[in-house]
Kinemage of the C-alpha trace (Angstrom):
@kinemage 1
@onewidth
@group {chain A} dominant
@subgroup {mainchain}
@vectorlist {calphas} color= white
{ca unk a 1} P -33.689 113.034 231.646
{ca unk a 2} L -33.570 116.695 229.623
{ca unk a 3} L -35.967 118.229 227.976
{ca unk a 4} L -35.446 120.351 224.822
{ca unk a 5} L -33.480 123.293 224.141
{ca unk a 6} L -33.835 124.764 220.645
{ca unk a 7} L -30.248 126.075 220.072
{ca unk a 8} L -31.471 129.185 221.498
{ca unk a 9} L -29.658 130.491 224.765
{ca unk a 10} L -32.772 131.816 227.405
{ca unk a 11} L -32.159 134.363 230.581
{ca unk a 12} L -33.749 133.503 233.258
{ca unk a 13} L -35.417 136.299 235.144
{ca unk a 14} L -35.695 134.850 238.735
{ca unk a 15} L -38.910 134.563 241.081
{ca unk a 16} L -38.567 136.160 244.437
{ca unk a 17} L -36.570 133.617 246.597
{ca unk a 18} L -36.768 135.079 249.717
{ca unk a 19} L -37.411 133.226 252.784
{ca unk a 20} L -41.075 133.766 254.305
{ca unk a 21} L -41.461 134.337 257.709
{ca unk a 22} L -44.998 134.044 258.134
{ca unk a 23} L -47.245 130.495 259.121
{ca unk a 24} L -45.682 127.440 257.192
{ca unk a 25} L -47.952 124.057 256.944
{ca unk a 26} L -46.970 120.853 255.504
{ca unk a 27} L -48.024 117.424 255.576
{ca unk a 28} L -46.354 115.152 258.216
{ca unk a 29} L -44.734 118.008 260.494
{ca unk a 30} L -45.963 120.699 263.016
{ca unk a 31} L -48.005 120.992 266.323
{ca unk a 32} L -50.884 118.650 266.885
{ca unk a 33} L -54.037 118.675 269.185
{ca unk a 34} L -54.576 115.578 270.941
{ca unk a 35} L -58.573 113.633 270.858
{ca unk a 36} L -59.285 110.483 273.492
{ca unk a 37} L -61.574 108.123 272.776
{ca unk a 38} L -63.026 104.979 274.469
{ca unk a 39} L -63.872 102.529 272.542
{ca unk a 40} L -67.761 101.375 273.307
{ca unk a 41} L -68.552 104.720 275.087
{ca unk a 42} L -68.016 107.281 272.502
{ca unk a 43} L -71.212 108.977 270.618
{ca unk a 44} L -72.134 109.737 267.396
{ca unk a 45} L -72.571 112.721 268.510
{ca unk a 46} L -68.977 113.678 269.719
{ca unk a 47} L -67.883 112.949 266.525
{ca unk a 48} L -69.506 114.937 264.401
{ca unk a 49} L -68.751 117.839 266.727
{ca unk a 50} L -64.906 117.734 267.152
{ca unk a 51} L -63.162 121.105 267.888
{ca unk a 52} L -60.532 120.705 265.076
{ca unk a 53} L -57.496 123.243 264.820
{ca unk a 54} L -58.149 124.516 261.424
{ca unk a 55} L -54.122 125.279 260.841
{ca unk a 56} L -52.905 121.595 262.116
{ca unk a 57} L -52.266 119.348 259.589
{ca unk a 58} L -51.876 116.385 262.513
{ca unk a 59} L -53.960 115.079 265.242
{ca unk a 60} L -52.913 113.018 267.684
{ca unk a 61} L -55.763 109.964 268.613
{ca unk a 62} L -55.953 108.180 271.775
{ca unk a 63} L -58.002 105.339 271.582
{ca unk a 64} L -58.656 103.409 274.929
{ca unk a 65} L -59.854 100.063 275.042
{ca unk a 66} L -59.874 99.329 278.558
{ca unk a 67} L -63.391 98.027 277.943
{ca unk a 68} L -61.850 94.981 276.531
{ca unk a 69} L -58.824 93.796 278.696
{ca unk a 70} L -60.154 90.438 279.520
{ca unk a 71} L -62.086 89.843 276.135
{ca unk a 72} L -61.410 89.862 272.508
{ca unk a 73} L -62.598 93.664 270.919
{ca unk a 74} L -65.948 92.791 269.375
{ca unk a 75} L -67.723 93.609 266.145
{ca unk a 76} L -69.288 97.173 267.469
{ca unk a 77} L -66.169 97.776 269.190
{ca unk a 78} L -63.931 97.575 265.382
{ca unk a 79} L -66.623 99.499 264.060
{ca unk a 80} L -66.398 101.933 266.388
{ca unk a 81} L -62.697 102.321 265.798
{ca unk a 82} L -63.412 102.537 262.068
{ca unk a 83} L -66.121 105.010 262.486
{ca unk a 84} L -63.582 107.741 264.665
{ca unk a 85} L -60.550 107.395 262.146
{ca unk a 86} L -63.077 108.206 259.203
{ca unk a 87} L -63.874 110.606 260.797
{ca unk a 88} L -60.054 112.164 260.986
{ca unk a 89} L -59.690 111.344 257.269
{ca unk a 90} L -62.739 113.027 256.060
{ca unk a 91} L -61.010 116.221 258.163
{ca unk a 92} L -58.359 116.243 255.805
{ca unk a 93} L -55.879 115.299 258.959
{ca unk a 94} L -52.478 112.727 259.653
{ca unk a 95} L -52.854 110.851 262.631
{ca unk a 96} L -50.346 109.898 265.201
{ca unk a 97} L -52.563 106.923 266.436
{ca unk a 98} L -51.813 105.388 270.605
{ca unk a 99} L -54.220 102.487 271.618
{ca unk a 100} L -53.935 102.031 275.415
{ca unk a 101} L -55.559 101.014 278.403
{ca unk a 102} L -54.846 103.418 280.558
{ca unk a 103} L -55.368 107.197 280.587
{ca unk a 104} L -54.802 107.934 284.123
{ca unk a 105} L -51.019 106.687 285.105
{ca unk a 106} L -52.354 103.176 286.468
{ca unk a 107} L -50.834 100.594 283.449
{ca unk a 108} L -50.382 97.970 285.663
{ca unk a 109} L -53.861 98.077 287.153
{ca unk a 110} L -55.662 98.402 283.668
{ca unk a 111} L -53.442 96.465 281.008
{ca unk a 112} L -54.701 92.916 280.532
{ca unk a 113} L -53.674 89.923 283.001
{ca unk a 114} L -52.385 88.198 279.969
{ca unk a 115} L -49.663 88.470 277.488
{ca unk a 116} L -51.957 86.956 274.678
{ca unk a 117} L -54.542 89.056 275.072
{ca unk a 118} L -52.591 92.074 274.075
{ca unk a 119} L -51.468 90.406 270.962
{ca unk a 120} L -54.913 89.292 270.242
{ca unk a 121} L -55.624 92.719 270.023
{ca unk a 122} L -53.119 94.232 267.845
{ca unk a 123} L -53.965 91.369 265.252
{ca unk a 124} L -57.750 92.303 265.772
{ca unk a 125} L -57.188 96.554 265.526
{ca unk a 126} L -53.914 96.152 263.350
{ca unk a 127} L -56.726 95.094 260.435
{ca unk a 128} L -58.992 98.305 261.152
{ca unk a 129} L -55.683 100.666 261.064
{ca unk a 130} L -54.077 99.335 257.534
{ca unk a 131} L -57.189 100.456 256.020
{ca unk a 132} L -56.134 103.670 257.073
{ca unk a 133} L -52.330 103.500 256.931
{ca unk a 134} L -51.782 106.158 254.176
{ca unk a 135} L -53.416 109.020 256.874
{ca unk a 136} L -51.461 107.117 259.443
{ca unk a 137} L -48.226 109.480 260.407
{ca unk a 138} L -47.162 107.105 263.015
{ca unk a 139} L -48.866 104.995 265.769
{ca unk a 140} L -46.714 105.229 269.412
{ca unk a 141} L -46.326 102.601 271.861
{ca unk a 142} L -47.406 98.628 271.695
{ca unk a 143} L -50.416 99.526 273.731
{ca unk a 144} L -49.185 98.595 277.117
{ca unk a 145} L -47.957 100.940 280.463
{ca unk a 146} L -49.294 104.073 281.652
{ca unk a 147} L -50.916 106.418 279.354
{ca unk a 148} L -49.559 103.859 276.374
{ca unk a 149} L -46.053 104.803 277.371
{ca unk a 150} L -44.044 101.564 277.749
{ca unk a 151} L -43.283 102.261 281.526
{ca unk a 152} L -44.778 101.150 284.351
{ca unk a 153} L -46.104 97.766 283.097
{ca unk a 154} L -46.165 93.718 283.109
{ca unk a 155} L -44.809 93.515 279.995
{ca unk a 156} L -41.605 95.255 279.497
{ca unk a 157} L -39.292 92.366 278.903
{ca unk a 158} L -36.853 92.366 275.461
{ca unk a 159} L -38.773 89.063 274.904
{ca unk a 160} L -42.313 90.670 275.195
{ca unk a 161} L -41.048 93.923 273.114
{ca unk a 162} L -39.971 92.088 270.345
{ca unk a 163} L -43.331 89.847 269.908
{ca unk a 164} L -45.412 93.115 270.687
{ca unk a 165} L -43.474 95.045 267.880
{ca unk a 166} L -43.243 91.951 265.331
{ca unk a 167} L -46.714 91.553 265.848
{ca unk a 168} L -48.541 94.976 265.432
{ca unk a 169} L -45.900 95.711 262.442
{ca unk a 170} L -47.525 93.183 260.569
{ca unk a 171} L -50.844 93.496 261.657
{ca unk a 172} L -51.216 97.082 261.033
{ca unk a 173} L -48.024 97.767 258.330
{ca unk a 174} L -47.755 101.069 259.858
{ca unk a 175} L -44.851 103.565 261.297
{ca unk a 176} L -43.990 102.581 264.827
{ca unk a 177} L -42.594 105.268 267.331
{ca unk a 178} L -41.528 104.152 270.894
{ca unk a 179} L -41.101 106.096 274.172
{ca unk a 180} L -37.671 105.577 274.456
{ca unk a 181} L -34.373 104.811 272.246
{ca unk a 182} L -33.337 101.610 274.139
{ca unk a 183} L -36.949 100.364 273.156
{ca unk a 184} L -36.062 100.338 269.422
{ca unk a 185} L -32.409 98.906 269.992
{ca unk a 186} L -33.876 96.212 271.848
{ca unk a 187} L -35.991 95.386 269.307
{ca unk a 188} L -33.677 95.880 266.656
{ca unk a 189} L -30.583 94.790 265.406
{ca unk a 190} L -27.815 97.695 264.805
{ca unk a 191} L -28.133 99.311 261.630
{ca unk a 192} L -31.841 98.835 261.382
{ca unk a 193} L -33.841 101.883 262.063
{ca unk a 194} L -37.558 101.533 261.654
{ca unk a 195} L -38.930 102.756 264.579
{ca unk a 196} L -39.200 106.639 265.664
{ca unk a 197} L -39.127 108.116 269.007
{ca unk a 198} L -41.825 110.294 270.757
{ca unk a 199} L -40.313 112.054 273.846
{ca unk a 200} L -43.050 113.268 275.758
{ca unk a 201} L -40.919 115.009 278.660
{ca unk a 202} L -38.582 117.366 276.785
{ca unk a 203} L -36.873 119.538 279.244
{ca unk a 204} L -38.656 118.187 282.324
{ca unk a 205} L -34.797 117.078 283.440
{ca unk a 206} L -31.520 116.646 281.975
{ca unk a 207} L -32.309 113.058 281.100
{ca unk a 208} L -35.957 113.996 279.814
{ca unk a 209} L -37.692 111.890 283.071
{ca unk a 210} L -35.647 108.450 281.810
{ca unk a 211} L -35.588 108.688 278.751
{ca unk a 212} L -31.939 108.740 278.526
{ca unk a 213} L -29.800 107.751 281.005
{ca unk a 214} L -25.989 108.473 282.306
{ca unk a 215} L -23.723 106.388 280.908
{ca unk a 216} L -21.384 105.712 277.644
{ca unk a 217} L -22.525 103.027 275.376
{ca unk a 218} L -19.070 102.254 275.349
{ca unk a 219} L -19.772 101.181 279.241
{ca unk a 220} L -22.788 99.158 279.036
{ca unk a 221} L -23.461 97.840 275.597
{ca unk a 222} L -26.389 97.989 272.435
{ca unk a 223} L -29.538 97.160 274.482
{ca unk a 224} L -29.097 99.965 277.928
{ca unk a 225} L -30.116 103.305 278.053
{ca unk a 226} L -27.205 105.924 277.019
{ca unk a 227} L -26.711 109.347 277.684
{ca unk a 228} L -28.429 112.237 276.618
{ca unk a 229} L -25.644 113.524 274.038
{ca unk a 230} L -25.081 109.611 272.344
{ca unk a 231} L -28.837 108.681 272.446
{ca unk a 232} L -29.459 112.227 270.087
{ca unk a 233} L -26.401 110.757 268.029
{ca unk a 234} L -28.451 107.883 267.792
{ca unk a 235} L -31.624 109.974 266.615
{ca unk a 236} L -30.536 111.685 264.285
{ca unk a 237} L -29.476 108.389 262.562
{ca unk a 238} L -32.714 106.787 262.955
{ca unk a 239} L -35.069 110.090 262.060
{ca unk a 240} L -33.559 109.931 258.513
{ca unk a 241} L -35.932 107.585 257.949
{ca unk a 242} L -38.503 107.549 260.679
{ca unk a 243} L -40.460 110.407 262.779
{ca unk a 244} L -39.348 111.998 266.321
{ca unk a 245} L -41.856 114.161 267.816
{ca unk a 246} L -43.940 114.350 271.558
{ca unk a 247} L -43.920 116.634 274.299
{ca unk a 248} L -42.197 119.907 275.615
{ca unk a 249} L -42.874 119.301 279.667
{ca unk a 250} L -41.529 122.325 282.401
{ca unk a 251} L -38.980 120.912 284.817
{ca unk a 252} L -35.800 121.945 286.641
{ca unk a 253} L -34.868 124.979 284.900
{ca unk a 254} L -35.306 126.994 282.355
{ca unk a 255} L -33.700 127.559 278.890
{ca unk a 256} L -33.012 130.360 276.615
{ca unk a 257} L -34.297 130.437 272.903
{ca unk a 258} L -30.294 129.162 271.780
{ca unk a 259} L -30.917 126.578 273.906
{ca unk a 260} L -34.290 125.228 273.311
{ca unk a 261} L -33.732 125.058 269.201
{ca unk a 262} L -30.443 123.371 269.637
{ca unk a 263} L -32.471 120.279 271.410
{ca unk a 264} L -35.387 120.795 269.113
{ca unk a 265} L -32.680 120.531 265.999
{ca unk a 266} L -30.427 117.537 268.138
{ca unk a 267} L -33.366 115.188 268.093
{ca unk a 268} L -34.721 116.170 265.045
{ca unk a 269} L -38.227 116.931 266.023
{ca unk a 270} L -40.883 116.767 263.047
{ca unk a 271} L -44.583 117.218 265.807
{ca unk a 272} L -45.233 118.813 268.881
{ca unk a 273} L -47.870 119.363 271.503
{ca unk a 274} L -49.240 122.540 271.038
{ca unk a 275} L -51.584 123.006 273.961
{ca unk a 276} L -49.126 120.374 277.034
{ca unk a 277} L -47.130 121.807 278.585
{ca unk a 278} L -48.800 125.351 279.095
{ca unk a 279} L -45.857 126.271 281.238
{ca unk a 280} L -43.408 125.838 278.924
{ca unk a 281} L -45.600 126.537 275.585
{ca unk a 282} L -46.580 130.084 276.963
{ca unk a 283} L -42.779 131.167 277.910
{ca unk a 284} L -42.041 130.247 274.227
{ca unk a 285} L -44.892 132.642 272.964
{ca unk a 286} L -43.254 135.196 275.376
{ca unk a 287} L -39.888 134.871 273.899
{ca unk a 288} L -38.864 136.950 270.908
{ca unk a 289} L -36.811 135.481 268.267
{ca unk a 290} L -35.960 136.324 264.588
{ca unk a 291} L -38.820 138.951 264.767
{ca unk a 292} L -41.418 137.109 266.152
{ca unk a 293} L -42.181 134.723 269.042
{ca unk a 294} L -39.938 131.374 269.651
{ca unk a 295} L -43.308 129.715 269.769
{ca unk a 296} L -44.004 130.140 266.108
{ca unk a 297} L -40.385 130.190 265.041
{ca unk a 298} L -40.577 126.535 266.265
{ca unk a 299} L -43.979 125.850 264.747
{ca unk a 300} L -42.309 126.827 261.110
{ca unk a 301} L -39.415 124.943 261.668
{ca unk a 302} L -40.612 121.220 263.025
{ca unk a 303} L -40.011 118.410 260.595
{ca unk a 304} L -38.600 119.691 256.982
{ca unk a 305} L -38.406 122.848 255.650
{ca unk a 306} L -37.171 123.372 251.938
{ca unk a 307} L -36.289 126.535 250.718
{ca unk a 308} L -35.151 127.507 247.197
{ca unk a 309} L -31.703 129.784 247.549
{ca unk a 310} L -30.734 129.924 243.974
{ca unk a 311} L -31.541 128.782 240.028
{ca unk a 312} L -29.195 129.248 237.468
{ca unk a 313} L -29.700 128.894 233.606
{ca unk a 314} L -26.021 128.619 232.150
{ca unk a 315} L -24.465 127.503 228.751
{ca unk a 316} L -26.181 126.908 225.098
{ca unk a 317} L -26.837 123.519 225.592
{ca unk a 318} L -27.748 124.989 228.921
{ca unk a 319} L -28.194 123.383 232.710
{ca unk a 320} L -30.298 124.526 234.947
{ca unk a 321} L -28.771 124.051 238.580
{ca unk a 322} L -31.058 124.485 241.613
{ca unk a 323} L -29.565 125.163 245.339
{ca unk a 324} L -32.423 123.699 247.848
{ca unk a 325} L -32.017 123.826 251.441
{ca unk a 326} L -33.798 122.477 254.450
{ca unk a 327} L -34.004 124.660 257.103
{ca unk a 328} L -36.246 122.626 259.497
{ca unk a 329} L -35.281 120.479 262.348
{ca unk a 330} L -35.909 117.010 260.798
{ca unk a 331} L -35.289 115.344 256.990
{ca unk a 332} L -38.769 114.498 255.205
{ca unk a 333} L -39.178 110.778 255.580
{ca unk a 334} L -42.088 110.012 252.991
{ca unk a 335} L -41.087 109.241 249.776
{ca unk a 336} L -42.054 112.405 247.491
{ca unk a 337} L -41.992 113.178 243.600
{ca unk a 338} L -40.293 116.436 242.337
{ca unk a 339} L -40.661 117.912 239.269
{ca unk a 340} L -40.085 120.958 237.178
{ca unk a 341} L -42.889 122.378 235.520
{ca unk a 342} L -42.857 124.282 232.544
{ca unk a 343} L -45.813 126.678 231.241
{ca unk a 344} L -45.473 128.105 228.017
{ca unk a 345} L -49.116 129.769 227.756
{ca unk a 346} L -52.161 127.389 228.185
{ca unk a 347} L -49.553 124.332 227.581
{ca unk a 348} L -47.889 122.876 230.609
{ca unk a 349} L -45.219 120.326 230.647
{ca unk a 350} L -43.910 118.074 233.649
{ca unk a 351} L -40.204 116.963 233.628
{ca unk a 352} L -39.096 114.433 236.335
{ca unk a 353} L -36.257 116.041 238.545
{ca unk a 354} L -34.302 112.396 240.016
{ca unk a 355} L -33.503 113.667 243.464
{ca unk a 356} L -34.542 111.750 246.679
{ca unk a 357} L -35.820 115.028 248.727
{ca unk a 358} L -35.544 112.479 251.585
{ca unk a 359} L -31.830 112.787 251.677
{ca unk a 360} L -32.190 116.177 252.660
{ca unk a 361} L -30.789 116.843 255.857
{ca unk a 362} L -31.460 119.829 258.302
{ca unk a 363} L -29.121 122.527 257.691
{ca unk a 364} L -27.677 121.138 254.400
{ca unk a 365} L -27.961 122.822 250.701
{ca unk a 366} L -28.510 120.525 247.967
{ca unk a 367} L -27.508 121.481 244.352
{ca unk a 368} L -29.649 119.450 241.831
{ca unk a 369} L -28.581 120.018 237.857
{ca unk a 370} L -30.693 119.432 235.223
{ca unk a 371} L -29.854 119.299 231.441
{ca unk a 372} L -31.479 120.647 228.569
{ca unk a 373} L -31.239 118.623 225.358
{ca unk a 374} L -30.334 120.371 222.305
{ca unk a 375} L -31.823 118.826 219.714
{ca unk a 376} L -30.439 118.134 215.992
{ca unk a 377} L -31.037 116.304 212.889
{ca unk a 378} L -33.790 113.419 212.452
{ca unk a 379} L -34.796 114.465 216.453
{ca unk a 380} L -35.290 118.431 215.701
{ca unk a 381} L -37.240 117.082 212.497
{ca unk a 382} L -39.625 114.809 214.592
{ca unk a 383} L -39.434 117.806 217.198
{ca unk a 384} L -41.044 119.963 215.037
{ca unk a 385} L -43.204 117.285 213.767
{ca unk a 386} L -44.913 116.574 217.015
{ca unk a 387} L -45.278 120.982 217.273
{ca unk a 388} L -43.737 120.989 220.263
{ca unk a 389} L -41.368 123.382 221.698
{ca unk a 390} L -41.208 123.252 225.400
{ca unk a 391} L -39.334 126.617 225.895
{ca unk a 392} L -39.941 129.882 224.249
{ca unk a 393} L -39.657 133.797 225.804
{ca unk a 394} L -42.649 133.880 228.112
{ca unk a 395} L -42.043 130.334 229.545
{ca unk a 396} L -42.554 130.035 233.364
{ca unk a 397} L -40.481 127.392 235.329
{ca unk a 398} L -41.896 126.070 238.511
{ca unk a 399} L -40.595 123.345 240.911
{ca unk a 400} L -43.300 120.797 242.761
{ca unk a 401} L -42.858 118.166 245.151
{ca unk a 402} L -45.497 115.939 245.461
{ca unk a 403} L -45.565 112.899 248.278
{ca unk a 404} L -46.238 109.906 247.042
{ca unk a 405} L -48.244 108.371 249.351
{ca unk a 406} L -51.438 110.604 249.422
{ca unk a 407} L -50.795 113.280 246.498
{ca unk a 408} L -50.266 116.012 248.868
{ca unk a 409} L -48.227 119.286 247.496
{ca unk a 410} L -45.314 120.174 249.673
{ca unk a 411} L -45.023 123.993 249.837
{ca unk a 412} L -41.441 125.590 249.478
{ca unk a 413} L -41.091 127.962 252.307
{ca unk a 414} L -40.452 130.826 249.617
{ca unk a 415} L -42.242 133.965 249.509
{ca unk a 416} L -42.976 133.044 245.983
{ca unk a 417} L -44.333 129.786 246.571
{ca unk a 418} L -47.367 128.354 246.207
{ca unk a 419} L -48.203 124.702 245.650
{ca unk a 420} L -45.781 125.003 243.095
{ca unk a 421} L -42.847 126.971 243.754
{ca unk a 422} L -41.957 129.912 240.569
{ca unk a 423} L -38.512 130.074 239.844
{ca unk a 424} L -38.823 132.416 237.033
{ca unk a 425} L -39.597 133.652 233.660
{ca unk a 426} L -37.418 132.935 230.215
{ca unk a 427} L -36.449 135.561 228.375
């Protein structure tokens, strides 16, 4: 689609397109505070007086329901569920939701006796959380193992995965992320990639505490655990279209700034902990990179990061080519609208731009080319007709991406960007 050019040929004097350096927030990406709850113990009163980061656009929410491993959750108990995820909407924050029922590394002691009562539960909570799956980023684990992990419990068998998974993907219809990569493989046929990782020992060891393991896929098939370098191979396809995020965790040694951004851009990382590891967190706000700390070099570069290099306005019928890139560590996996808005005075005018941002991978430049229309014969007449002319001298262009899901503006990480991003003035 084009919008009209009236056989006159426009300059275009261009916005400032320089990259900012300073704080960059976004929906779906970034560091993340984490909240624990459990259900049927927690007050009215801790929820009205959460300590919320005020420059985190996620939160992370444990919910335990140890309370119910031998029963079905009852009424006051979904309520109370209900009640705390309001709460996180009416904060204006995405949660990464884990239901567990253990907090305190003992899975096997705490997790229900029986199979079916898990899966009673999922059906039961998975009803509560699709009321809420638009402010759902992702929800990690199927419940069971220490801390919600998927290790250390009953119920770790391919069999088990794959009714856990089936059965809380329907229930709740939300994004699933599991501990490890041969989790999603084992629940998922090759080619499929639905389910995102969270990693929550990055750099503890060189196979991030089991979470990879040693050997060549070629070796040991689909469904084992492969090493480190194959398994990120294996990320990066699957974090096109879902989220990887956790944990940075202090371990055997440590790494330099190269180092720790070439992992951090490997496994595409969209969401970190920002307060666990301390350790590790602090020696990043220590280290100086790019004219600041590493810490908040990483915090501006998690998930997606779209920056506007160039806009050219060539030719009398005239195109208007755009050079996007993403500089962050992961591709944006909602679904988003762009578009190019025009302001001509008080009248504004919104043209579609047909470009999947999601496509957008780290480190690549995209060049998306619109075409103005110029217009002649019965169309100029009606043109003029109607009274509009969508570009004269004074005209402003701005670009706007806008996800689909929950309206949100995506901010360009321009210096000249707002919610919209200015790409110039027509003269």
């Amino acid at each position: 689609m084009g919008f009209i050019l009236r056989n006159k040929k426009y300059r275009l004097k261009k916005a400032d397109y320089t990259e900012e350096i300073k704080s960059y927030t976004n929906p779906g990406r970034g560091w993340y505070h984490i909240y624990t709850f459990v259900v049927g113990e927690t007050t009215e009163d801790e929820l009205l007086y959460l300590p919320f980061e005020q420059n985190e656009y996620i939160a992370l929410v444990l919910l335990n329901i140890s309370k119910y491993s031998g029963t079905d959750i009852d009424e006051k108990g979904l309520l109370a569920v209900e009640r705390i995820l309001s709460v996180f909407v009416n904060a204006g924050k995405e949660m990464i939701i884990r239901i567990l029922y253990d907090n305190e590394g003992k899975g096997m002691e705490k997790e229900p006796s029986l199979f079916s009562v898990i899966v009673n539960h999922m059906e039961q909570l998975g009803a509560v959380i699709k009321k809420y799956k638009n402010h759902v980023l992702t929800t990690q684990g199927l419940f069971i193992g220490s801390w919600g992990e998927m290790h250390s419990s009953k119920f770790l068998s391919k069999k088990q995965l794959k009714e856990l998974s089936d059965t809380w993907k329907t229930a709740s219809q939300a994004r699933m992320a599991f501990r490890k990569p041969v989790q999603c493989r084992q629940v998922q046929k090759q080619g499929e990639y639905e389910i995102g990782i969270f990693d929550d020992a990055m750099f503890a060891s060189k196979n991030h505490l089991g979470t990879f393991g040693e050997q060549s896929k070629s070796n040991i098939g689909w469904e084992q655990p492969w090493c480190m370098e194959e398994e990120t191979a294996y990320i990066q396809e699957t974090t096109r279209k879902v989220l990887c995020g956790g944990e940075a965790v202090a371990g055997e040694r440590e790494f330099s700034p190269e180092e720790t951004l070439q992992v951090l851009r490997d496994m595409n990382i969209s969401y970190l902990n920002s307060v666990y590891d301390e350790r590790i967190l602090n020696k990043w706000k220590e280290q100086q990179w790019q004219g600041g700390s590493l810490y908040d070099y990483i915090g501006n570069h998690m998930g997606y990061r779209f920056v506007v290099r160039n806009v050219l306005l060539s030719g009398r019928r005239g195109v208007l080519n755009l050079t996007v890139e993403n500089t962050g560590f992961a591709c944006m996996c909602d679904e988003a609208d762009i578009r190019l808005v025009i302001e001509t005075g008080e009248e504004k005018q919104n043209i579609p731009v047909f470009y999947d941002i999601r496509t957008l991978k780290p480190e690549e430049t995209a060049e998306i080319q619109i075409e103005f229309l110029e217009v002649s014969g019965k169309e100029k007449r009606q043109e003029k007709i109607q009274g509009k002319e969508l570009l004269k001298k004074g005209s402003r262009l701005y670009l706007e991406i806008i996800r689909c899901r929950d309206k949100k503006s995506i901010r360009f990480a321009n210096r000249s960007a707002g919610k919209q991003m200015l790409l110039g003035e027509l003269e």
